[in-house]
N, C-alpha and C positions, 0 to 999 in steps of 0.2 A: 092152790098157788097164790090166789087173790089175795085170801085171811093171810097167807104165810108173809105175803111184802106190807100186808096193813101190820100185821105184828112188829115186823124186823125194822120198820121206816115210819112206821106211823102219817106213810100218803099213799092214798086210793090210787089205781091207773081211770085216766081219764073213762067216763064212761060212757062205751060204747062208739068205741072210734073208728074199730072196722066194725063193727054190726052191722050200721046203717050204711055204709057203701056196697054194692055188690059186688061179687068175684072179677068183673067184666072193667067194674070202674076201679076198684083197688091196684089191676095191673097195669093200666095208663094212668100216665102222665106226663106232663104236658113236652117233655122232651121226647117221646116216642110217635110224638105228632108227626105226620112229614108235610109239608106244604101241599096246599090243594092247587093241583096242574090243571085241572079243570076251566079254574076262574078266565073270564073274559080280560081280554087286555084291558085294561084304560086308555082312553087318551089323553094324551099330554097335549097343552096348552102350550103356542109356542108367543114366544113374546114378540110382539110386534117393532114396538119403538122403543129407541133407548132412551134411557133416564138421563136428563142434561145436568150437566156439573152443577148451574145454579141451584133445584133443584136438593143437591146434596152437599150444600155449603148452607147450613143451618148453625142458628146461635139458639140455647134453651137454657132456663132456671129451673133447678132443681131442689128438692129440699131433701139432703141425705139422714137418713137415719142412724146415725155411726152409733150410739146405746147397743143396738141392737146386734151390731155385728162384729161389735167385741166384746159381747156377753160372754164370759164363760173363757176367754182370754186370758192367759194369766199376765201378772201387770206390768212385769217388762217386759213384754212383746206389744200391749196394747197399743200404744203410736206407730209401729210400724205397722201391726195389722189393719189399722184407720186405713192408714195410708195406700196401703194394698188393696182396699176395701172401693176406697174410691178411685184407683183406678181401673178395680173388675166393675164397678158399676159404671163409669163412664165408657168401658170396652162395650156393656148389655147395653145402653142406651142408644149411644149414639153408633155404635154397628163396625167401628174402628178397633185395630189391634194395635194402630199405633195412638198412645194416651202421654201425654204431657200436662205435668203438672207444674202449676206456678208458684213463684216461690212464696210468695203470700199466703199460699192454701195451707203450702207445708209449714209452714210458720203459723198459722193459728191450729192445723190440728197439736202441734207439738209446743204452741201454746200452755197447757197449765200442764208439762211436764209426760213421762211416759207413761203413768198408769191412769191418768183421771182425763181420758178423751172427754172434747164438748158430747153431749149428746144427738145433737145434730146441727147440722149446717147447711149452709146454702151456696150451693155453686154455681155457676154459670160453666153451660157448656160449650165449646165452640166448635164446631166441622169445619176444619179448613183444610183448602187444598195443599195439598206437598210440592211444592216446586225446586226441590232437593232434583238433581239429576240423578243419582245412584237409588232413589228411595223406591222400595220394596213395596207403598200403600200407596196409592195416589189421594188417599187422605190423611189426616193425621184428629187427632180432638187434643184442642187446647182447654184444661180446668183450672175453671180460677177462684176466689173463695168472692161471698158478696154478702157485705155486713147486713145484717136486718136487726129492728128491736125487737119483734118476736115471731115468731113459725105459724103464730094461728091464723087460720084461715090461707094459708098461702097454699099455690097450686103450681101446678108446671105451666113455664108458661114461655112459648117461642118470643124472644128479642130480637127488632130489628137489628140488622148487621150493621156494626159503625162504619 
């Protein structure tokens, strides 16, 4: 049978794929697992004190990598993928679903047009509280863009709150 598929296809079957497993391990896998009932509870850690709002009203500088996450974008989507881009990153950062963007930001990524994004940029992040009465987060993150001459050597780095 082996010669007949090397003839008809001109490619070997991998060699020796069930040989080396045994009958015992070839019939499991890993979904015929059932949890082990056995195991010891864990304890849960309960939290003591709560986090004060100051606390979780933080300003940060960031340096985004937009290159990278519109690699492979095609070119009329790229500005808005930016744009997308750094509102999921300031959602990862700063721990908020609610993300606002300044119009200055959106005005330099869409700067040199839809397909040719800056390559990176620099943002400042802000945690600030919501004092909306209807609002769904009691935080929100305000992005805003922050000129530099160049990227090198910069780091994140907390700003005092004006």
């Amino acid at each position: 049978m082996d010669a007949h598929r090397v003839q008809r296809t001109g490619v070997r079957p991998a060699a020796g794929v069930h040989q080396t497993l045994s009958p015992l391990h070839r019939s499991l896998d890993h979904h015929s697992r059932r949890p082990s009932a056995q195991m010891a509870p864990t304890e849960k850690k309960k939290k003591t004190g709560k986090r004060s709002a100051l606390a979780d009203v933080v300003t940060r500088e960031y340096t985004i990598h937009l290159h990278k996450r519109v690699h492979g974008r095609s070119f009329k989507k790229r500005a808005p993928w930016a744009v997308k881009s750094v509102v999921e990153f300031a959602r990862k950062h700063m721990g908020t679903s609610d993300v606002r963007i300044d119009p200055k930001l959106n005005q330099q990524l869409w700067s040199r047009g839809v397909k040719s994004v800056p390559h990176r940029m620099r943002l400042k992040l802000e945690r600030k509280r919501n004092d909306d009465e209807g609002a769904k987060e009691k935080l929100y993150t305000y992005a805003s863009y922050v000129p530099v001459e160049s990227f090198k050597g910069l780091q994140t780095t907390v700003v005092d709150a004006e």
